[in-house]
C-alpha positions as CSV (number, residue, x, y, z in Angstrom):
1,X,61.4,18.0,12.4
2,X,64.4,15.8,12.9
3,X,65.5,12.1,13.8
4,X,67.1,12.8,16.7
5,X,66.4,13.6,20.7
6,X,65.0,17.0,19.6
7,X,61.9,15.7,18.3
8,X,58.8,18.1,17.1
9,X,56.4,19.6,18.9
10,X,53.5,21.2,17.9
11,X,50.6,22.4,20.0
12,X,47.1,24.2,19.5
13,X,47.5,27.1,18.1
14,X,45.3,28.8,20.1
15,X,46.2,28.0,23.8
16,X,49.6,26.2,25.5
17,X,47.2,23.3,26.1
18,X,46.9,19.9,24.8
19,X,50.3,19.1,22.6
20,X,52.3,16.2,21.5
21,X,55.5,16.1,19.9
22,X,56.5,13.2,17.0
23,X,59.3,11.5,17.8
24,X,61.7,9.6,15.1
25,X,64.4,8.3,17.2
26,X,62.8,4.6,16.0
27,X,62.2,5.4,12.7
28,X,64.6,2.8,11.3
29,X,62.9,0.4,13.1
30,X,59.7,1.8,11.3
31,X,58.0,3.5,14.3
32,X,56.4,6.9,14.6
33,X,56.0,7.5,18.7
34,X,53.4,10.4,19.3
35,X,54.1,11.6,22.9
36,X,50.6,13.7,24.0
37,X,51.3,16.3,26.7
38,X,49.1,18.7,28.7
39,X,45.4,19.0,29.0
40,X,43.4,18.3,25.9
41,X,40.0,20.4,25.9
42,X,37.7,20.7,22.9
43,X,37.3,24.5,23.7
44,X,41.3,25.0,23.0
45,X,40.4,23.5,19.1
46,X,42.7,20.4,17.5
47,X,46.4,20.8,16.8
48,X,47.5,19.9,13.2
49,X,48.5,15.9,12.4
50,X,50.3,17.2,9.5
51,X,53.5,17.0,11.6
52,X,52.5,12.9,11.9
53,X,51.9,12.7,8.3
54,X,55.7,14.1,7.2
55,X,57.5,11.9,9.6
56,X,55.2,8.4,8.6
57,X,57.2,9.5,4.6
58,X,60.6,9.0,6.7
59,X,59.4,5.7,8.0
60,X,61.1,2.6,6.9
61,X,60.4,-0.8,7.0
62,X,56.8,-1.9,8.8
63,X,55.4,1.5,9.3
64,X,53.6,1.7,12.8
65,X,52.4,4.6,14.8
66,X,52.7,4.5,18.8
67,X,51.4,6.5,21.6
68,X,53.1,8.1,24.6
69,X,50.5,9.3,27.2
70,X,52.7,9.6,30.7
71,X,52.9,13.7,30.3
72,X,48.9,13.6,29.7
73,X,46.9,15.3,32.2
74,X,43.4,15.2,30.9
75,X,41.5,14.8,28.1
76,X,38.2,14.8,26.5
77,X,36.4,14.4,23.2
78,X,39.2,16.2,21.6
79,X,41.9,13.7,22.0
80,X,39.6,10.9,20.8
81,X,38.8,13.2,17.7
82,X,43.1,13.8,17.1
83,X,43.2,9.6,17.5
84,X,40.7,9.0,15.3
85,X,42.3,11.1,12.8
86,X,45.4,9.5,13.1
87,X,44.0,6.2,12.5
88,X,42.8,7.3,10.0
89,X,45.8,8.8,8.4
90,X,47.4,5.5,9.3
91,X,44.8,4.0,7.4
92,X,45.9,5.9,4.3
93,X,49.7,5.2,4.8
94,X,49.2,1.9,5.4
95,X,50.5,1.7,8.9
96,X,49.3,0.2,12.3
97,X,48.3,2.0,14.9
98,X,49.5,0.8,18.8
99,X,46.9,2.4,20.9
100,X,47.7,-0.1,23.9
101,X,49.2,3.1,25.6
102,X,46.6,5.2,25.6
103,X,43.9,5.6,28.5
104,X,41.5,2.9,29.0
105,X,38.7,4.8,28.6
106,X,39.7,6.6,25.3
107,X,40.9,3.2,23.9
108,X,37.4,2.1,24.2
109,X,36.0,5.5,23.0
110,X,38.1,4.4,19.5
111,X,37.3,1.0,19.1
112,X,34.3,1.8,19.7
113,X,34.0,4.6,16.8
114,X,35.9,2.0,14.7
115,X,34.1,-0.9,15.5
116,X,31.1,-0.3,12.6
117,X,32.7,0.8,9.5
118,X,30.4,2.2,6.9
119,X,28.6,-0.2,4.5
120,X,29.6,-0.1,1.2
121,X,26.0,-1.1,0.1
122,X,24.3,1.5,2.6
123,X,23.6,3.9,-0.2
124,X,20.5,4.4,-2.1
125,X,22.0,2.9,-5.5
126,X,21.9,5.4,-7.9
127,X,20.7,5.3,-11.6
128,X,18.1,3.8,-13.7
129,X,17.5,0.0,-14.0
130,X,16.7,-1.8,-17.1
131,X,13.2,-3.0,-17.4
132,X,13.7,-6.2,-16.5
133,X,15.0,-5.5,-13.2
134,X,12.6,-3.2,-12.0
135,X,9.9,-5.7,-13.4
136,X,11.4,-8.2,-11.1
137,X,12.1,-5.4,-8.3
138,X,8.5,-4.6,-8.5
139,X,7.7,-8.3,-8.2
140,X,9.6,-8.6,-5.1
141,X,8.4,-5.7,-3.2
142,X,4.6,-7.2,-4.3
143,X,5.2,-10.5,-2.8
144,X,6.8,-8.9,0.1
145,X,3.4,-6.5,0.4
146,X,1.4,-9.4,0.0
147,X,2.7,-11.7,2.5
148,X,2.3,-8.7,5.0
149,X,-1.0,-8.3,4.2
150,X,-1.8,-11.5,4.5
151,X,-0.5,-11.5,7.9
152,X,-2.2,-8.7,9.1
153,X,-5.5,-10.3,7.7
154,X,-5.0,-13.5,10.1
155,X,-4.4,-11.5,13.2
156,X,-7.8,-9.7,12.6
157,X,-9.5,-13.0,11.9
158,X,-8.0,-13.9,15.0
159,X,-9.2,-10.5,17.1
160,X,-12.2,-11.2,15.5
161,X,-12.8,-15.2,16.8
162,X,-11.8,-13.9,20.0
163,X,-14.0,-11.1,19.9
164,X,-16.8,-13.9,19.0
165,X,-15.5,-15.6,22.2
166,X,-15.8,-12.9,24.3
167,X,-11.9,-12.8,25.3
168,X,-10.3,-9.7,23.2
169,X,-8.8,-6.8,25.1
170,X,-10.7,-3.7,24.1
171,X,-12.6,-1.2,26.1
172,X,-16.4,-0.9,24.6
173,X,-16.3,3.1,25.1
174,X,-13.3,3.4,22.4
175,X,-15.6,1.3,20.0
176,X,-18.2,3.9,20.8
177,X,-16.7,7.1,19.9
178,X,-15.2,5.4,16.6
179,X,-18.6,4.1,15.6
180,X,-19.8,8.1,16.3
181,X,-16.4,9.4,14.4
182,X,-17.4,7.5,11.4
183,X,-21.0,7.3,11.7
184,X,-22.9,10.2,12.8
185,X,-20.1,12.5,12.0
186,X,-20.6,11.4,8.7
187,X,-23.9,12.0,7.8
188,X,-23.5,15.5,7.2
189,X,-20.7,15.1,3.8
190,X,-22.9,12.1,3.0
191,X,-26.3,13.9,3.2
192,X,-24.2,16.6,0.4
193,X,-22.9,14.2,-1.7
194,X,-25.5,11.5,-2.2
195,X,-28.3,14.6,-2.6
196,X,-26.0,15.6,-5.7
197,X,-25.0,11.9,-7.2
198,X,-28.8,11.4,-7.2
199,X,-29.5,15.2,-8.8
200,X,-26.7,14.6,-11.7
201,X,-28.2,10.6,-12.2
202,X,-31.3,12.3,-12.7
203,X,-30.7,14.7,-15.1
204,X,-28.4,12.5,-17.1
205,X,-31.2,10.0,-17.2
206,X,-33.5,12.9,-18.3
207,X,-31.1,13.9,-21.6
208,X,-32.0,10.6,-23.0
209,X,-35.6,9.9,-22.0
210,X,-37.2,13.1,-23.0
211,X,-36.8,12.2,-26.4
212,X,-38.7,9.3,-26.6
213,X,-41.3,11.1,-23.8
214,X,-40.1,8.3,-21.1
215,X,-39.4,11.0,-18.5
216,X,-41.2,8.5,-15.9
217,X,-38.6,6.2,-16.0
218,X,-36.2,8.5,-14.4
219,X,-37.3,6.9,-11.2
220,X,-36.3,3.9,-12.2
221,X,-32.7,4.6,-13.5
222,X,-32.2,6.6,-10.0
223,X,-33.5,3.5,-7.7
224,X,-31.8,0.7,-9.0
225,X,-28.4,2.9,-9.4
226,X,-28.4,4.3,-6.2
227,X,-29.5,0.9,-4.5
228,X,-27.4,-1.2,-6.4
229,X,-24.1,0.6,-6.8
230,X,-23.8,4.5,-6.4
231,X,-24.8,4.5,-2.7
232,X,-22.1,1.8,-1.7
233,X,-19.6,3.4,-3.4
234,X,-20.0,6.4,-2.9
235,X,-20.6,6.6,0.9
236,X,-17.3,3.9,0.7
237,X,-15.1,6.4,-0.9
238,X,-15.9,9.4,1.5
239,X,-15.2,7.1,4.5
240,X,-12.0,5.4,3.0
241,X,-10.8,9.8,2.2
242,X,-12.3,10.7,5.9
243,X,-12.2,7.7,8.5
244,X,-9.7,5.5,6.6
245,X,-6.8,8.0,6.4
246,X,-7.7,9.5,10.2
247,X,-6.9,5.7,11.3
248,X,-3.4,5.3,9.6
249,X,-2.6,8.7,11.1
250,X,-4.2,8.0,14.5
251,X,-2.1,4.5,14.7
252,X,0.9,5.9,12.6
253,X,1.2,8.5,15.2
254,X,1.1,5.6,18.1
255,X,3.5,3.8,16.3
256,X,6.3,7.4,16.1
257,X,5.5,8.2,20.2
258,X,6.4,4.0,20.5
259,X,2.5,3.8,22.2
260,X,2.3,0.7,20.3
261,X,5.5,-1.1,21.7
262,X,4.8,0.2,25.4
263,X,1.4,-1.8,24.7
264,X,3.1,-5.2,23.3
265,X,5.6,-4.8,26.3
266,X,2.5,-4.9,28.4
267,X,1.1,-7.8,27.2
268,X,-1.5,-5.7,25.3
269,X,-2.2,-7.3,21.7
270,X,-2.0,-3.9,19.6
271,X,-4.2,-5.8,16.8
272,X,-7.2,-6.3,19.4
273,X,-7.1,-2.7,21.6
274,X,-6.2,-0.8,18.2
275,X,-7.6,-2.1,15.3
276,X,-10.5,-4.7,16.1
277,X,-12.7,-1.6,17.9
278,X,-12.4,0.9,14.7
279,X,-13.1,-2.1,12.2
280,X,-15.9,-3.1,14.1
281,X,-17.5,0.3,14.0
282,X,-16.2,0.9,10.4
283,X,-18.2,-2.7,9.3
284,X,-21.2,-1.4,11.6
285,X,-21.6,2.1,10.6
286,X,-21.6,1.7,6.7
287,X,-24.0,-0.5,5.8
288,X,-26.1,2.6,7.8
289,X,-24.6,5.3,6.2
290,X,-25.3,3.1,2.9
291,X,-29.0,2.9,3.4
292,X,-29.0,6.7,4.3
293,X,-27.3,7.6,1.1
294,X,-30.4,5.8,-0.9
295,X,-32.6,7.7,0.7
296,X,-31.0,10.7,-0.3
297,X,-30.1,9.8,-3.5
298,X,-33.8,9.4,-4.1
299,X,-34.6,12.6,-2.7
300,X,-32.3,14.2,-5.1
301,X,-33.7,12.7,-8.3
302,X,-37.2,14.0,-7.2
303,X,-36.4,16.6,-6.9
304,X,-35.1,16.5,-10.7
305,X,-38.3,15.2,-11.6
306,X,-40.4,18.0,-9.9
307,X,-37.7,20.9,-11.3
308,X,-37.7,20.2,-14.9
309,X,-39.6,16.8,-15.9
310,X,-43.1,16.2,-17.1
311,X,-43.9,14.2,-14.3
312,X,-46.6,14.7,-11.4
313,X,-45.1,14.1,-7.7
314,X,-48.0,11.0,-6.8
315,X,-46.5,9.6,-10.7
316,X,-42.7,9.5,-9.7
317,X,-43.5,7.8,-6.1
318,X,-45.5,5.4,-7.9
319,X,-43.2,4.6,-9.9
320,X,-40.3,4.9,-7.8
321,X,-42.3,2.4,-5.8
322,X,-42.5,-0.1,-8.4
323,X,-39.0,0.0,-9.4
324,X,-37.6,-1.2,-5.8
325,X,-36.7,-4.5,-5.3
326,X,-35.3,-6.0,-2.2
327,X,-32.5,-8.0,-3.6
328,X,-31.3,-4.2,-5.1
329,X,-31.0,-3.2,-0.9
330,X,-29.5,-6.0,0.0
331,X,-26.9,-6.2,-2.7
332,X,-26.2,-2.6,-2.0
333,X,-26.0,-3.5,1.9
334,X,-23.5,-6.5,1.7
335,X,-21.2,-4.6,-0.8
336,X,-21.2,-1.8,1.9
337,X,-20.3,-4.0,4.4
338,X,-17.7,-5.0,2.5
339,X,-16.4,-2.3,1.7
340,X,-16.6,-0.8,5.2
341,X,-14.1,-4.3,6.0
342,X,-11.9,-3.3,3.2
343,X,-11.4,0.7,4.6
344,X,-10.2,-0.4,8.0
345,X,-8.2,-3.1,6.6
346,X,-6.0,-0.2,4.4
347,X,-6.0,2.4,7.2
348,X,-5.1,0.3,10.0
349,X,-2.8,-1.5,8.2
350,X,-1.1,1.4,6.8
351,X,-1.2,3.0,10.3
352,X,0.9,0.2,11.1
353,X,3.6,0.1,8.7
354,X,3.7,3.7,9.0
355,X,7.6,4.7,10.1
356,X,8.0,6.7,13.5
357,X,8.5,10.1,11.9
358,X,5.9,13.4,10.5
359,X,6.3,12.7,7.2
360,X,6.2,8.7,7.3
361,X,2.8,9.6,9.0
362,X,1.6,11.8,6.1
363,X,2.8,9.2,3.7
364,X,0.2,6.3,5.5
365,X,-2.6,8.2,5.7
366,X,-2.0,9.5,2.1
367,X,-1.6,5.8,1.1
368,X,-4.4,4.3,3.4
369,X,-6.6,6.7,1.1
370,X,-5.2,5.8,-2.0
371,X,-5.2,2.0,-1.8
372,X,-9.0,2.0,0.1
373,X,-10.5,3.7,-3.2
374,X,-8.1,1.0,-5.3
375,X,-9.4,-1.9,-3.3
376,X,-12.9,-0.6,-3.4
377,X,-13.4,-0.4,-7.0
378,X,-11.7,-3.8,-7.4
379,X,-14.3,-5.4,-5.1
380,X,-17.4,-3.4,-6.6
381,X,-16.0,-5.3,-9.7
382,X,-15.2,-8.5,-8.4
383,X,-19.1,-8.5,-7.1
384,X,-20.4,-7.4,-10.5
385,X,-18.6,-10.5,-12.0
386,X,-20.1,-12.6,-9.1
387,X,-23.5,-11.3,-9.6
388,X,-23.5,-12.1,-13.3
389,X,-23.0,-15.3,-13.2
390,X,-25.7,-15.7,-10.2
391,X,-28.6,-13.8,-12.3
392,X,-28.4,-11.0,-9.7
């Protein structure tokens, strides 16, 4: 490569195609001039810029790079990729770039590949921090959780009061099949698993009875635990693991297909056609399922009593009789309805947040699940605190 008229010229190596040639006559005056020739094609591949990166180390002076496009007679992606490099390697060498001669189309093809650069904060930050920070991190990301959830509370509140009024946008057949999703479709895993929570209460009870020769009061320890507590949580926990997680996925899923934005560009309040008909059913169905799960919770521990206790069938209904109280139901009741608010709370909200991809869909239902059985147990104790100090 010389200084002179004869400049340098180097094409693709593969085709005649597409070439420019670096010319120096100017270099004392500090510029590079790249005259581009021919038709560049992205099938003929990208000629070297090494050619442009030995004459910008004869430069002198202001370094600048220039561009010479008469002799060019087309061009597509493969030209703006060969500019782009040399910006880039002008970058590197500290000079400017002239691309005022180039077409107007790949001039805005550049800038506009320029325009963003990269954020040097973009990356996840790497290593470990002290334990301070992540306290403090932790702190943040709570508040931040908390004012969301907060939010999301008062635009139920405020499906709900327009629910009350009569004005929310919901079709009654969607709350229908929810309230069968969760409901009858339920009863078959809550039939199984209240049966057996009643069974094991019954023969734990028995271990400790039978040796003072109180085997009757088996019916006692099964009534008031299943009314009271075991059949609320219980029939809680398998809805927040089956209906809770199938409404983060069911609304995640909305949310990746953008079913929820097409409805907020119609006008459509997601909060009210979404969320207000499966809560509704979820608050409605539970307290049912909850009073179904005493029943066969009792059925289980009589059938304890009848399998390995000294106790007459007429005896234990007697005295399974005698043990019940009202205020044990209703206790049981409002905790289930409760808890029922609680589950469609953490799936819809999760549903929600979820992000718009398979896995972010996984991730809410997984977490709907997860923070349904956290809040549940925190309100089961919240109302045993509550209760206390009533007398209840």
């Amino acid at each position: 490569m010389g200084e002179s008229a004869a400049p340098a010229q180097v094409s693709n190596p593969r085709h005649a195609a597409g070439t420019y040639e670096v010319d120096l006559s100017q270099g004392g005056a500090g510029i590079l001039r790249v005259r581009l020739a021919g038709a560049w094609r992205i099938a003929d591949g990208l000629p070297s810029v090494d050619a442009v990166r030995q004459g910008l180390g004869r430069l002198t002076g202001s370094p600048r790079i220039a561009f010479d496009a008469t002799a060019l007679s087309g061009w597509d992606s493969a030209l703006v990729s060969f500019a782009l490099q040399l910006v880039a390697l002008g970058g590197e060498a500290g000079a400017a770039v002239d691309l005022s001669s180039l077409p107007d189309g790949l001039r805005r093809l550049v800038a506009l590949a320029t325009a963003v650069p990269e954020r040097k904060d973009a990356a996840r930050p790497s290593g470990r921090h002290s334990m301070v920070a992540g306290l403090g991190l932790w702190a943040i990301g709570f508040m931040a959780g908390s004012a969301v959830s907060l939010r999301f509370l008062g635009e139920i509140t405020i499906a709900f009061g327009r629910f009350l009024t009569g004005r929310a946008s919901f079709r009654g057949s969607d709350f229908l099949v929810y309230a069968q999703e969760c409901g009858v479709q339920a009863l078959p895993i809550v039939t199984v698993i209240s049966i057996l929570i009643g069974l094991i209460m019954a023969f734990v009870g028995a271990v400790g009875l039978k040796q003072f020769g109180a085997d009757i009061y088996v019916a006692n320890l099964v009534v008031v635990a299943m009314s009271r507590e075991m059949a609320a949580i219980m029939t809680s926990i398998i809805l927040a693991g089956r209906t809770g997680a199938a409404y983060a996925a069911q609304i995640g899923t909305m949310q990746g297909n953008e079913e929820i934005d097409a409805l907020t560009t119609l006008g459509i309040s997601p909060i009210e056609f979404l969320v207000l008909p499966r809560a509704l059913a979820l608050v409605l169905m539970t307290p049912l399922l909850c009073a179904y799960s005493n029943l066969m919770g009792l059925i289980g521990g009589y059938i304890v009593a009848m399998g390995m206790l000294n106790v007459t069938s007429a005896a234990y209904i007697h005295q399974t009789f005698g043990a019940m109280h009202l205020s044990d139901f209703v206790i049981g009741i409002a905790k289930s309805a409760v808890f029922g608010t609680i589950i469609a709370f953490a799936g819809c909200l999760k549903g929600m947040q979820s992000g718009r991809s398979a896995a972010a869909v996984g991730d809410a239902a997984t977490s709907a699940v997860v923070a349904g059985i956290l809040y549940i147990i925190v309100g089961d104790g919240v109302f045993a605190v509550i209760l206390n100090f009533l007398g209840l």
